[in-house]
Gaussian input, Z-matrix of N, CA and C with variables (Angstrom, degrees):
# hf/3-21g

backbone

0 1
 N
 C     1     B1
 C     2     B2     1     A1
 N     3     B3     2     A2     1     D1
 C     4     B4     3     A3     2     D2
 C     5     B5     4     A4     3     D3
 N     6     B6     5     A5     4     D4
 C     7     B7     6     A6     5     D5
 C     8     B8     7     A7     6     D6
 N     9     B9     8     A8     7     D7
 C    10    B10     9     A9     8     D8
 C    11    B11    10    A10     9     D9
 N    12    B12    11    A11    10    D10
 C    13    B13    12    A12    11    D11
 C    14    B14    13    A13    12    D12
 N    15    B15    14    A14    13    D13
 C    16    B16    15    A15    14    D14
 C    17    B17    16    A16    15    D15
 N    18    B18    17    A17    16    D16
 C    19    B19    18    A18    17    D17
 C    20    B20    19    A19    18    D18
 N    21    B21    20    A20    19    D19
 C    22    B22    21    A21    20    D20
 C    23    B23    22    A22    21    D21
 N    24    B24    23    A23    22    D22
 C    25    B25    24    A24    23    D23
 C    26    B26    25    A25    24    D24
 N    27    B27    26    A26    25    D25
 C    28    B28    27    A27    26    D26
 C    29    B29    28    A28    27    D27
 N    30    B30    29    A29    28    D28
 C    31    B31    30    A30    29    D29
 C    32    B32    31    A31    30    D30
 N    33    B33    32    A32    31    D31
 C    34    B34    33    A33    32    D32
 C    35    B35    34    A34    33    D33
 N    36    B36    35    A35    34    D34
 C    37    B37    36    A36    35    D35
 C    38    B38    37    A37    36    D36
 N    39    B39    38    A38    37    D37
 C    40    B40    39    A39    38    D38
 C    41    B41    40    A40    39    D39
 N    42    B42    41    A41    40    D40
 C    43    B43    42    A42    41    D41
 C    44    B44    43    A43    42    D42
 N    45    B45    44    A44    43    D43
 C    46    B46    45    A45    44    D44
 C    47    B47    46    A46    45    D45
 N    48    B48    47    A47    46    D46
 C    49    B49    48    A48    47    D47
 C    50    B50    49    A49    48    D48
 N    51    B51    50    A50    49    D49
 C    52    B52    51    A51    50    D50
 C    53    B53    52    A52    51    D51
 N    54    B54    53    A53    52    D52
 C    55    B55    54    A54    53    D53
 C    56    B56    55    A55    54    D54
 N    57    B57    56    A56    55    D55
 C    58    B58    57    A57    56    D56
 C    59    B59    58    A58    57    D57
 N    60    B60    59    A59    58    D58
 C    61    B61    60    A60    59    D59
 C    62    B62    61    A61    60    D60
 N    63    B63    62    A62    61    D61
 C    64    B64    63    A63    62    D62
 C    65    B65    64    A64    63    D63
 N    66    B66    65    A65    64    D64
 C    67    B67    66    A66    65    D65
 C    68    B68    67    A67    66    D66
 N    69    B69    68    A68    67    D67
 C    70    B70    69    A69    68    D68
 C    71    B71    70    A70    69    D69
 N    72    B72    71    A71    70    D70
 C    73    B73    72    A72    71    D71
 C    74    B74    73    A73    72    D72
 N    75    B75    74    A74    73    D73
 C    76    B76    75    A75    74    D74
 C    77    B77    76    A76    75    D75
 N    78    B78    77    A77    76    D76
 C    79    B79    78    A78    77    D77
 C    80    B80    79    A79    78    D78
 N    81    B81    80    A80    79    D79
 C    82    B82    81    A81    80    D80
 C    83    B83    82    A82    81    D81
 N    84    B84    83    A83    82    D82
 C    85    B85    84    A84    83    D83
 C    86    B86    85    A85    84    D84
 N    87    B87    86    A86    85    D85
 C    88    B88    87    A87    86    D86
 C    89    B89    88    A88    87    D87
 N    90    B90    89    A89    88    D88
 C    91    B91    90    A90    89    D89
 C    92    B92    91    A91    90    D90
 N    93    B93    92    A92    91    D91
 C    94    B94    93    A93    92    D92
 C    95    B95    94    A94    93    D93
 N    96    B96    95    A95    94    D94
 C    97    B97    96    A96    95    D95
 C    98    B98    97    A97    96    D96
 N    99    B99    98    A98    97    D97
 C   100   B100    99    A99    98    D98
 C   101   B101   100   A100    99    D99
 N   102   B102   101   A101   100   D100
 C   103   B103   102   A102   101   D101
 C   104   B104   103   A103   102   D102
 N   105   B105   104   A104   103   D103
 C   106   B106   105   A105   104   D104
 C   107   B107   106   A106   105   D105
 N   108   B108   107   A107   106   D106
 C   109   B109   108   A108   107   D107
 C   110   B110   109   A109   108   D108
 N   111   B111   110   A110   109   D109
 C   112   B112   111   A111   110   D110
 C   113   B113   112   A112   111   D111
 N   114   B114   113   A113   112   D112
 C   115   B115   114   A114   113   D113
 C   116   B116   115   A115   114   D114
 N   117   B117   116   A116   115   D115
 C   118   B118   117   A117   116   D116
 C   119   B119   118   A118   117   D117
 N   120   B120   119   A119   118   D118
 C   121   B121   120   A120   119   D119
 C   122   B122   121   A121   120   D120
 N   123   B123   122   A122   121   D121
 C   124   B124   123   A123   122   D122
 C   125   B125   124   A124   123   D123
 N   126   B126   125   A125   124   D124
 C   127   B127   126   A126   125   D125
 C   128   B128   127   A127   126   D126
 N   129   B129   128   A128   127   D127
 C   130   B130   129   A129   128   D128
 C   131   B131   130   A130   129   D129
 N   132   B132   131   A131   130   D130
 C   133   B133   132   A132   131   D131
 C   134   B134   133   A133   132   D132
 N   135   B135   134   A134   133   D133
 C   136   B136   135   A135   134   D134
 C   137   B137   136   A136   135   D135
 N   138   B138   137   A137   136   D136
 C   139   B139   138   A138   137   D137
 C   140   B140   139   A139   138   D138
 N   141   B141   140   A140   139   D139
 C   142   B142   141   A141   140   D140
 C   143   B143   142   A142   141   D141
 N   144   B144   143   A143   142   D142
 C   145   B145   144   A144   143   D143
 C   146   B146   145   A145   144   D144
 N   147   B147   146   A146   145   D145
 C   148   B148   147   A147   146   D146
 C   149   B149   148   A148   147   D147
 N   150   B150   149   A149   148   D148
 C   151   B151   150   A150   149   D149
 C   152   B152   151   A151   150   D150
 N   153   B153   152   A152   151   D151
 C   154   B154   153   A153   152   D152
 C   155   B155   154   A154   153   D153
 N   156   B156   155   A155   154   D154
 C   157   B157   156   A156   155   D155
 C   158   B158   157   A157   156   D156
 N   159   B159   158   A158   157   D157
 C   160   B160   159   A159   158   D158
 C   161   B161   160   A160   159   D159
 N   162   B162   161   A161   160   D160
 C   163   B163   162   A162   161   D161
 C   164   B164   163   A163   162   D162
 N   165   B165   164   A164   163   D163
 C   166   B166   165   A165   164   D164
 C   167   B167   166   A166   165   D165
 N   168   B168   167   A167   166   D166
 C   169   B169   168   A168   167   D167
 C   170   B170   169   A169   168   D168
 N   171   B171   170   A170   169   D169
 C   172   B172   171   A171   170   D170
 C   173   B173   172   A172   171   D171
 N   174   B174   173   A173   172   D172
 C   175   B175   174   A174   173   D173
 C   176   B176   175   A175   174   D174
 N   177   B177   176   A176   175   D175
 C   178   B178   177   A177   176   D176
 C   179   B179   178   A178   177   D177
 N   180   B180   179   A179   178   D178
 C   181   B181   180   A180   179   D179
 C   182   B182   181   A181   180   D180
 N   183   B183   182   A182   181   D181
 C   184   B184   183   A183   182   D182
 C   185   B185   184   A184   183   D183
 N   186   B186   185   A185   184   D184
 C   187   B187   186   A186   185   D185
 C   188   B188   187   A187   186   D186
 N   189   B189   188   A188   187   D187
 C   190   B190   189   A189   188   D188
 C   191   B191   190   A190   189   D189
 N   192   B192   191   A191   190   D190
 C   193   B193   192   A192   191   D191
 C   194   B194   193   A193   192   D192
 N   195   B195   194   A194   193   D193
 C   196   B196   195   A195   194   D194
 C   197   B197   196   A196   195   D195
 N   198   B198   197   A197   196   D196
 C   199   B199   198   A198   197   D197
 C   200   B200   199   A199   198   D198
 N   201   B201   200   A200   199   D199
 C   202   B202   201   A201   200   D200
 C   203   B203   202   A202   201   D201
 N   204   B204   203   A203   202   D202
 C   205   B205   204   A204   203   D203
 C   206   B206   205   A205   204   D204
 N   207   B207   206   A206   205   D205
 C   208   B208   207   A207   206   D206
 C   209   B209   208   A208   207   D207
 N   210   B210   209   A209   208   D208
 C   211   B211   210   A210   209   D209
 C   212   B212   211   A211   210   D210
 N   213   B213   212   A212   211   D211
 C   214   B214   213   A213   212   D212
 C   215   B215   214   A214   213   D213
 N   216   B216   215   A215   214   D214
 C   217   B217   216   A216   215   D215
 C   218   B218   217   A217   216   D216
 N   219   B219   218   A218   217   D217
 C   220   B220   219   A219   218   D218
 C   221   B221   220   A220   219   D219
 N   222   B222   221   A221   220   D220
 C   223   B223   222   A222   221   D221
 C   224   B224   223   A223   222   D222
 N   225   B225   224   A224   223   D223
 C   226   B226   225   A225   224   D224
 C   227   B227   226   A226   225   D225
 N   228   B228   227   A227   226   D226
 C   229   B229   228   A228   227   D227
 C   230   B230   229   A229   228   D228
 N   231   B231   230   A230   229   D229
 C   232   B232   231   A231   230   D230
 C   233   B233   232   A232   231   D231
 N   234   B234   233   A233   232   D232
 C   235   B235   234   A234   233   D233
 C   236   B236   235   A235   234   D234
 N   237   B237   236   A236   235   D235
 C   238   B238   237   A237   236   D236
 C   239   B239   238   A238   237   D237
 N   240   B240   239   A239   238   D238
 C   241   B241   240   A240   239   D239
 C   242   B242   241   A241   240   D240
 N   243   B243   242   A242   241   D241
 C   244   B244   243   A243   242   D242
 C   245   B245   244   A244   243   D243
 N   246   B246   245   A245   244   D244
 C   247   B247   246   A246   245   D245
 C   248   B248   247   A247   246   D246
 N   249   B249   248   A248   247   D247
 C   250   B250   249   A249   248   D248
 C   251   B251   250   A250   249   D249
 N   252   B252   251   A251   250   D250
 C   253   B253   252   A252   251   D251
 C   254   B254   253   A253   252   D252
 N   255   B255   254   A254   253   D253
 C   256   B256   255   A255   254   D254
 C   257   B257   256   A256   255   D255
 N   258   B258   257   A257   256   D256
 C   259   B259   258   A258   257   D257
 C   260   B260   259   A259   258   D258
 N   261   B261   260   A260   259   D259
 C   262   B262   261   A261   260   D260
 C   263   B263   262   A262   261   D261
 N   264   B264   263   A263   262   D262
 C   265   B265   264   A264   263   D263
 C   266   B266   265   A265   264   D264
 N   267   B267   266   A266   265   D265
 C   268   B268   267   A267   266   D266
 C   269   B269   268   A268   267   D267
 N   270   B270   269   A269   268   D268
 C   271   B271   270   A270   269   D269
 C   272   B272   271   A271   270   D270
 N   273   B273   272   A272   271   D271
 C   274   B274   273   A273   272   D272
 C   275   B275   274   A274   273   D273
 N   276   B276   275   A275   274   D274
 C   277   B277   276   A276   275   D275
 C   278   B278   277   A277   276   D276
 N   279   B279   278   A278   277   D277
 C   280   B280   279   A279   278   D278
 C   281   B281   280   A280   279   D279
 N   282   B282   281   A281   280   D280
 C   283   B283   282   A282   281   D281
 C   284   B284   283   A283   282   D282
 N   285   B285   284   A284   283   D283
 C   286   B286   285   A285   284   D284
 C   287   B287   286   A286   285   D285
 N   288   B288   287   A287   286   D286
 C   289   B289   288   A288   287   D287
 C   290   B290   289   A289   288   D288
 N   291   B291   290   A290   289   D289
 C   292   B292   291   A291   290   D290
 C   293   B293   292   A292   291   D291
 N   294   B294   293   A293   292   D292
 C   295   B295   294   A294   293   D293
 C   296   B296   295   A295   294   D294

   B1=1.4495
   B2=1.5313
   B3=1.1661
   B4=1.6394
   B5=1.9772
   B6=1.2534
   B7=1.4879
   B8=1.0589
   B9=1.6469
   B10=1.9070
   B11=1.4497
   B12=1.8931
   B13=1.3988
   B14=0.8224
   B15=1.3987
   B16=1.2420
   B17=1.5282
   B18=2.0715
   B19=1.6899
   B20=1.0852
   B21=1.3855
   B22=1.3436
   B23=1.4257
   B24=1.3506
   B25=1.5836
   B26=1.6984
   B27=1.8938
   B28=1.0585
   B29=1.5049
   B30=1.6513
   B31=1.8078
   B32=1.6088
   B33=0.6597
   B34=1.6732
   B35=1.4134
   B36=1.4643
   B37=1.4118
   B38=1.6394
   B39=1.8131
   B40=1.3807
   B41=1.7574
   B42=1.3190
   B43=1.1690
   B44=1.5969
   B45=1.2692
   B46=1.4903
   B47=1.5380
   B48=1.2654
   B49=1.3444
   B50=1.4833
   B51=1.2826
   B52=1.4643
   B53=1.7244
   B54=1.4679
   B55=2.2380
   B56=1.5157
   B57=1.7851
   B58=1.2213
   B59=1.5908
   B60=1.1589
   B61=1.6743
   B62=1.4756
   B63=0.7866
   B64=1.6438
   B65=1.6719
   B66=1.3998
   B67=1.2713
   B68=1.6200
   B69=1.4032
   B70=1.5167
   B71=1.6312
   B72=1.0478
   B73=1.5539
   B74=1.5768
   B75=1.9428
   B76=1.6454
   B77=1.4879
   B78=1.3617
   B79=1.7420
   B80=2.1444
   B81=1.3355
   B82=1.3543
   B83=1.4927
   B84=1.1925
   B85=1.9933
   B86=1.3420
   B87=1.6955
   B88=1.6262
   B89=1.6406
   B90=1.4995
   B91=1.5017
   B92=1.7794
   B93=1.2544
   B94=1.5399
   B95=1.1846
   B96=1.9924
   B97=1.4125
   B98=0.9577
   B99=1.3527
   B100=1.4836
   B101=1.6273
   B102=0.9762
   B103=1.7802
   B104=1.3095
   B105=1.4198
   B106=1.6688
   B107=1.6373
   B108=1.7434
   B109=1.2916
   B110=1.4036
   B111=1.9006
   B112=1.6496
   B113=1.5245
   B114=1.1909
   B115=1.3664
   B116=1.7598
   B117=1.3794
   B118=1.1332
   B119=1.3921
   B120=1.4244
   B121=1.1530
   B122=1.5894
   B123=1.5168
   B124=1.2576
   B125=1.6600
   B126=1.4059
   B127=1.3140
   B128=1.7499
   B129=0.8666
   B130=1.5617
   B131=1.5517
   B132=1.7967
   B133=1.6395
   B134=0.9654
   B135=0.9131
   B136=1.7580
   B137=1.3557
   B138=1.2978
   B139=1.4467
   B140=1.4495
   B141=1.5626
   B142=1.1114
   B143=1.6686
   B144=1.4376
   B145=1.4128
   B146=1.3207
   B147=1.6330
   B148=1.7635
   B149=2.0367
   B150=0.9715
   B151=1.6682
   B152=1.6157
   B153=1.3337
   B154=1.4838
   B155=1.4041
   B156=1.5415
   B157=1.8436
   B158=1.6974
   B159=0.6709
   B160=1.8161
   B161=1.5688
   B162=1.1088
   B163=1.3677
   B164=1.4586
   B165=0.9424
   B166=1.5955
   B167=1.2087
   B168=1.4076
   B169=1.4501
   B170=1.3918
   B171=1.4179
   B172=1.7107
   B173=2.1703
   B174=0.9884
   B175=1.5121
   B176=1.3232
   B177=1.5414
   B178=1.4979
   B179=1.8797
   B180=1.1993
   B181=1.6056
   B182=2.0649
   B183=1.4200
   B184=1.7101
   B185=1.5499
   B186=0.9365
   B187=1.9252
   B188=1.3160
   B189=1.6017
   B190=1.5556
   B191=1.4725
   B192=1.2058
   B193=1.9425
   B194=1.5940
   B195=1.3752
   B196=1.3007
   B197=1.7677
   B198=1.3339
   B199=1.6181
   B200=1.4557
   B201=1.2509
   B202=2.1039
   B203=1.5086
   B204=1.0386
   B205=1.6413
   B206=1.8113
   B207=1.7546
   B208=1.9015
   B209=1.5354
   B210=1.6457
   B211=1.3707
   B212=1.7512
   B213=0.8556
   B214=1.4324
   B215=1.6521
   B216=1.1369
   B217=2.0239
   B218=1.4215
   B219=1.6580
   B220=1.3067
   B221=1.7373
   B222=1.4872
   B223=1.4627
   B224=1.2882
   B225=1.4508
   B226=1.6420
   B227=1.3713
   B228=1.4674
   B229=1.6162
   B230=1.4274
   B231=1.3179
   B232=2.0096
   B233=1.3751
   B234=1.4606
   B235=1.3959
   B236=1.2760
   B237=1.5520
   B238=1.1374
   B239=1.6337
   B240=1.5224
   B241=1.9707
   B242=1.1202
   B243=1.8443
   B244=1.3123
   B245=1.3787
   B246=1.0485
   B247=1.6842
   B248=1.7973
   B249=1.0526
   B250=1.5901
   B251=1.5687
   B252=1.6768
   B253=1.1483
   B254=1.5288
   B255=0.8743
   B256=1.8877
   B257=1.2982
   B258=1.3030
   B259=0.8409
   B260=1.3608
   B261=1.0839
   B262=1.9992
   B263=1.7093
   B264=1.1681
   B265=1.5051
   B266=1.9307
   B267=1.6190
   B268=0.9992
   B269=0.9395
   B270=1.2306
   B271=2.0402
   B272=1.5842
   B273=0.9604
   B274=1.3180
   B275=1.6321
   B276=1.4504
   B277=1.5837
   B278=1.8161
   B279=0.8238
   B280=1.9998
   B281=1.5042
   B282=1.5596
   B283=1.5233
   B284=0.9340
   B285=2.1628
   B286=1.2859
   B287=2.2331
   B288=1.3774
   B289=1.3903
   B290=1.4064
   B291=1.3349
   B292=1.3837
   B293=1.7610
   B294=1.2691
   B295=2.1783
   B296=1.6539
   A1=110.34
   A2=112.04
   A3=124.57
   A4=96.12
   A5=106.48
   A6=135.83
   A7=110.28
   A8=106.16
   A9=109.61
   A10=74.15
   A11=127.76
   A12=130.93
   A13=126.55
   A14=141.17
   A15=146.98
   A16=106.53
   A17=96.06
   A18=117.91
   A19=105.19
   A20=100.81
   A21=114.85
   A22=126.23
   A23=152.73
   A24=149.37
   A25=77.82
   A26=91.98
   A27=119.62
   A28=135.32
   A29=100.07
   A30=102.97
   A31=84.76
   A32=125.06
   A33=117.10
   A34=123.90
   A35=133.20
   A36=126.98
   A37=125.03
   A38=83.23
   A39=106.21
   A40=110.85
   A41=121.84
   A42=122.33
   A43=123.69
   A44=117.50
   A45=125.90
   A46=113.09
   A47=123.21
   A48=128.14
   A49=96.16
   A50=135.29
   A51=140.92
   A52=139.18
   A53=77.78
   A54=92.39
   A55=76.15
   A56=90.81
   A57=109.58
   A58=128.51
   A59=122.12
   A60=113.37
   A61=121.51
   A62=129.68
   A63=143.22
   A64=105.24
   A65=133.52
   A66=108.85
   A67=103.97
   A68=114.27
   A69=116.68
   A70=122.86
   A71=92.90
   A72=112.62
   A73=126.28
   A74=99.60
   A75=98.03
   A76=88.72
   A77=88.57
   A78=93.88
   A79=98.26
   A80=110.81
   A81=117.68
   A82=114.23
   A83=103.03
   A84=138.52
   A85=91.04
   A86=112.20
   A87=116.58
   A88=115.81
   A89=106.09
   A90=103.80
   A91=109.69
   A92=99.17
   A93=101.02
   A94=121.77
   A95=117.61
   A96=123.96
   A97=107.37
   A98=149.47
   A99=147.87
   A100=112.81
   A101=122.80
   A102=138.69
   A103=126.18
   A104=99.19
   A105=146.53
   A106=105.30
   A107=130.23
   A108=116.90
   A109=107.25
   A110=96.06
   A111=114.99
   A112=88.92
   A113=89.57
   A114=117.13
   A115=103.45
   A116=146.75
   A117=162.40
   A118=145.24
   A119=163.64
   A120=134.24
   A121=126.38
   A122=107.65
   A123=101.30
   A124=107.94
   A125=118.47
   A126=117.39
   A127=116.44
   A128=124.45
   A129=116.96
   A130=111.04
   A131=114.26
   A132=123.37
   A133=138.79
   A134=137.56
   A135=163.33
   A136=107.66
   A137=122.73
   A138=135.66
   A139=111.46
   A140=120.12
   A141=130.38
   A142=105.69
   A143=113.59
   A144=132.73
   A145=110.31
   A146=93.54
   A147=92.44
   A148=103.88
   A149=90.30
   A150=98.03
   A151=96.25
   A152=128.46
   A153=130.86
   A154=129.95
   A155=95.33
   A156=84.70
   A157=129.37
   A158=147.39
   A159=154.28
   A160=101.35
   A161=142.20
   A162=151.25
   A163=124.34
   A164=152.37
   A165=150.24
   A166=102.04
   A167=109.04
   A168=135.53
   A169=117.41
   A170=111.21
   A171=90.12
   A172=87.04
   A173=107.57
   A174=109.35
   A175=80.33
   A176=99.70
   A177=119.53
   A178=96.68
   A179=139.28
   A180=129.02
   A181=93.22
   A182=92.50
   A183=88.71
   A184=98.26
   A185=123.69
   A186=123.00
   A187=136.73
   A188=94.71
   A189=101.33
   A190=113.07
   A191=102.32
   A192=115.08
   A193=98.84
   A194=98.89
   A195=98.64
   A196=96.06
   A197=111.71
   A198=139.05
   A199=120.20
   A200=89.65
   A201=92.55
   A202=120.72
   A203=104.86
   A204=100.82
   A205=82.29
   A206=98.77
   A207=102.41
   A208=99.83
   A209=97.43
   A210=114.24
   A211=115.53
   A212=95.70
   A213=130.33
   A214=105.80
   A215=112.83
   A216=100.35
   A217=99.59
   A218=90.58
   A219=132.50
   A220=118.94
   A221=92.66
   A222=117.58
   A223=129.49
   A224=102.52
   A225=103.87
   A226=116.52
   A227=98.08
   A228=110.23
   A229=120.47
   A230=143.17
   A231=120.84
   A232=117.39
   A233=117.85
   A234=113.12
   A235=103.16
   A236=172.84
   A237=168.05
   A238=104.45
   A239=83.05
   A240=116.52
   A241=83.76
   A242=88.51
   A243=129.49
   A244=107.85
   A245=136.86
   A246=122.84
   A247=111.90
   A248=129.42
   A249=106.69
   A250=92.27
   A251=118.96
   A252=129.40
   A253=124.58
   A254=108.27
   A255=102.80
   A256=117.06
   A257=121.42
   A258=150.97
   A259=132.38
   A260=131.82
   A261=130.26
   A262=99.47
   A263=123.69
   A264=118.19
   A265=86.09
   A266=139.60
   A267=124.53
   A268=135.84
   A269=111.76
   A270=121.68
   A271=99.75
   A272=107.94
   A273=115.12
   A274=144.07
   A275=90.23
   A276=101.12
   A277=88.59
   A278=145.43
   A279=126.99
   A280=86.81
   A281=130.45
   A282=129.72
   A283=119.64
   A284=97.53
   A285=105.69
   A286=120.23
   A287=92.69
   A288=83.48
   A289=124.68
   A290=109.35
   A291=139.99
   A292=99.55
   A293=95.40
   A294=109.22
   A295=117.31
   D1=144.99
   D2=-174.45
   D3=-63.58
   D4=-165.87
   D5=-160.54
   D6=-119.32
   D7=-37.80
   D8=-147.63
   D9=-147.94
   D10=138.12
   D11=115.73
   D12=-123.92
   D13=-177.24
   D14=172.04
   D15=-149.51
   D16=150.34
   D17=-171.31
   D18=-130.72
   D19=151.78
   D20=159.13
   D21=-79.64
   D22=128.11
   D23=-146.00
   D24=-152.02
   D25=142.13
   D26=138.30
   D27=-99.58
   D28=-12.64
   D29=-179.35
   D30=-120.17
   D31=126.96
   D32=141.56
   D33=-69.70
   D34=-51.73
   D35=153.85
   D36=-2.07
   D37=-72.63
   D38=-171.49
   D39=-50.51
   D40=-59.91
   D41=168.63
   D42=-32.49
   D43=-34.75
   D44=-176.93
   D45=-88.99
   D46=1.80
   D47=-165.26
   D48=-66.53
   D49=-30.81
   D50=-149.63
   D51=75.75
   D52=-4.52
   D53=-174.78
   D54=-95.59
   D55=165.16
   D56=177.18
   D57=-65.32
   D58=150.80
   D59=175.12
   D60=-132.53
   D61=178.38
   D62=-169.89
   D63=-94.82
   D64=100.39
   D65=178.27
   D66=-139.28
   D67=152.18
   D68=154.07
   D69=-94.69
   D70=112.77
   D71=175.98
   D72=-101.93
   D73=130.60
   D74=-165.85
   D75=-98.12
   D76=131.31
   D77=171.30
   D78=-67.80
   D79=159.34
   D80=-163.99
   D81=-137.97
   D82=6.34
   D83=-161.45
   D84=-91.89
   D85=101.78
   D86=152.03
   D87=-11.83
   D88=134.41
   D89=166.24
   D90=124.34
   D91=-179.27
   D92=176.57
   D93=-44.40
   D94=-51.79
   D95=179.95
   D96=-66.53
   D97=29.37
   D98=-174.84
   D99=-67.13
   D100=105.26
   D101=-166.73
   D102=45.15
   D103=34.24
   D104=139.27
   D105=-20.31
   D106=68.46
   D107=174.17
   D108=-64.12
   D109=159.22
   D110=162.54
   D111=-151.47
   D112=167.38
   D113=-153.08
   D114=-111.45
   D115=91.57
   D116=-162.99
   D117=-67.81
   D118=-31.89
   D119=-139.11
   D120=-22.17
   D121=119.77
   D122=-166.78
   D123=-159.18
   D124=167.46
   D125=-170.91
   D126=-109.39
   D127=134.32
   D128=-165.07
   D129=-120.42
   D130=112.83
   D131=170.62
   D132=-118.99
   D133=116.25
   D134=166.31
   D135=-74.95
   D136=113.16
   D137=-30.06
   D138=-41.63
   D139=156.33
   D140=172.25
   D141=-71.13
   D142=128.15
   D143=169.89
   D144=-79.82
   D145=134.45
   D146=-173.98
   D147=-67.62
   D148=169.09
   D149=162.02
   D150=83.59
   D151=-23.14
   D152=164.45
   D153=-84.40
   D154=149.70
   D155=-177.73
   D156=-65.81
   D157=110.50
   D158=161.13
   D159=4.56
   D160=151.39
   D161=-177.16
   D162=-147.87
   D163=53.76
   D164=162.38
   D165=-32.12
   D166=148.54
   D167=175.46
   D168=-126.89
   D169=118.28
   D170=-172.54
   D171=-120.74
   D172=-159.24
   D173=-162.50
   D174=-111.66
   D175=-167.57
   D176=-172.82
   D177=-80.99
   D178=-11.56
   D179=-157.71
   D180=-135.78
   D181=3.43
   D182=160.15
   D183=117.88
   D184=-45.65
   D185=-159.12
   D186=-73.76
   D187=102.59
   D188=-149.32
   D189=-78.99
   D190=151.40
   D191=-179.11
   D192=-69.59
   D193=158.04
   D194=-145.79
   D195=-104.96
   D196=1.83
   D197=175.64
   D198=-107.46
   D199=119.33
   D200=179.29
   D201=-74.86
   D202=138.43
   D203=-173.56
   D204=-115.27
   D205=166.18
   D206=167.17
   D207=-111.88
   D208=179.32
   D209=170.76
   D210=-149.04
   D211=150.08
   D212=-160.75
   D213=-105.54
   D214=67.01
   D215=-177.88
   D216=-94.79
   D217=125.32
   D218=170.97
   D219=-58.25
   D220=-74.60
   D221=162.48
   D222=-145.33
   D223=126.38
   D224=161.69
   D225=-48.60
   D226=142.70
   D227=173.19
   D228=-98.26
   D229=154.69
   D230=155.47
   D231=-45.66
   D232=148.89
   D233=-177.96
   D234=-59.81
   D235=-90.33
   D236=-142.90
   D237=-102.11
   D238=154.18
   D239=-169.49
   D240=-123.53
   D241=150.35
   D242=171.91
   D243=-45.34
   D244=120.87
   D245=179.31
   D246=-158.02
   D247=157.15
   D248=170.12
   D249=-98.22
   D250=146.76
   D251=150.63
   D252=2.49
   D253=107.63
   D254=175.55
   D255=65.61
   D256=41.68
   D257=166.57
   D258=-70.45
   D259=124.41
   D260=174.11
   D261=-42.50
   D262=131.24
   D263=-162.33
   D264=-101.70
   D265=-31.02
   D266=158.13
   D267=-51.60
   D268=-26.74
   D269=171.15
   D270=-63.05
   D271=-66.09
   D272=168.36
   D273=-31.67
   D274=-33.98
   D275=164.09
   D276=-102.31
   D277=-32.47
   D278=-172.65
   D279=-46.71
   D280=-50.65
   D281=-142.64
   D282=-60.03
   D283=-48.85
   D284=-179.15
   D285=-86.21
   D286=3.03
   D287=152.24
   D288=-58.55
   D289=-70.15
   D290=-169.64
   D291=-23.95
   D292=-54.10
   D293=-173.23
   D294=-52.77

């Protein structure tokens, strides 16, 4: 597992709740895998916990917080969710929380 990722969020709140969440994460780790998504269950903290990987948050239109939060992945997910075609890709991760 990488060091450093960063997500895209539509709630920020939501991320801080402490239960697990659904996220896509760009790996940010020099090298071939360089913003290398995977697909997550994972736990999200503010302040960043040592011994965890680094986390950026940027919004839905790119603009990242200017504070690192960590993460905690639980479990890898398959690269693609259940979704129909052209689809809201956040609906899509709410769903596969839910499972």
């Amino acid at each position: 597992m990488a060091s450093e990722y960063e997500a895209f969020v539509r709630d920020r709140a939501k991320i801080l709740s402490g239960k697990e969440l659904v996220l896509t994460l760009r790996d940010l780790a020099p090298g071939r895998k360089k913003y290398r998504g995977v697909n997550v269950r994972c736990v999200v903290s503010r302040p960043p916990r040592p011994g965890e990987p680094v986390l950026w948050i940027r919004s839905v239109v790119g603009l990242r917080d200017p504070e690192p939060y960590s993460v905690r992945i639980v479990e890898q997910l398959p690269e693609t969710f259940q979704a129909t075609p052209y689809s809201d890709f956040f609906d899509a991760m709410e769903r596969a929380e839910r499972r």
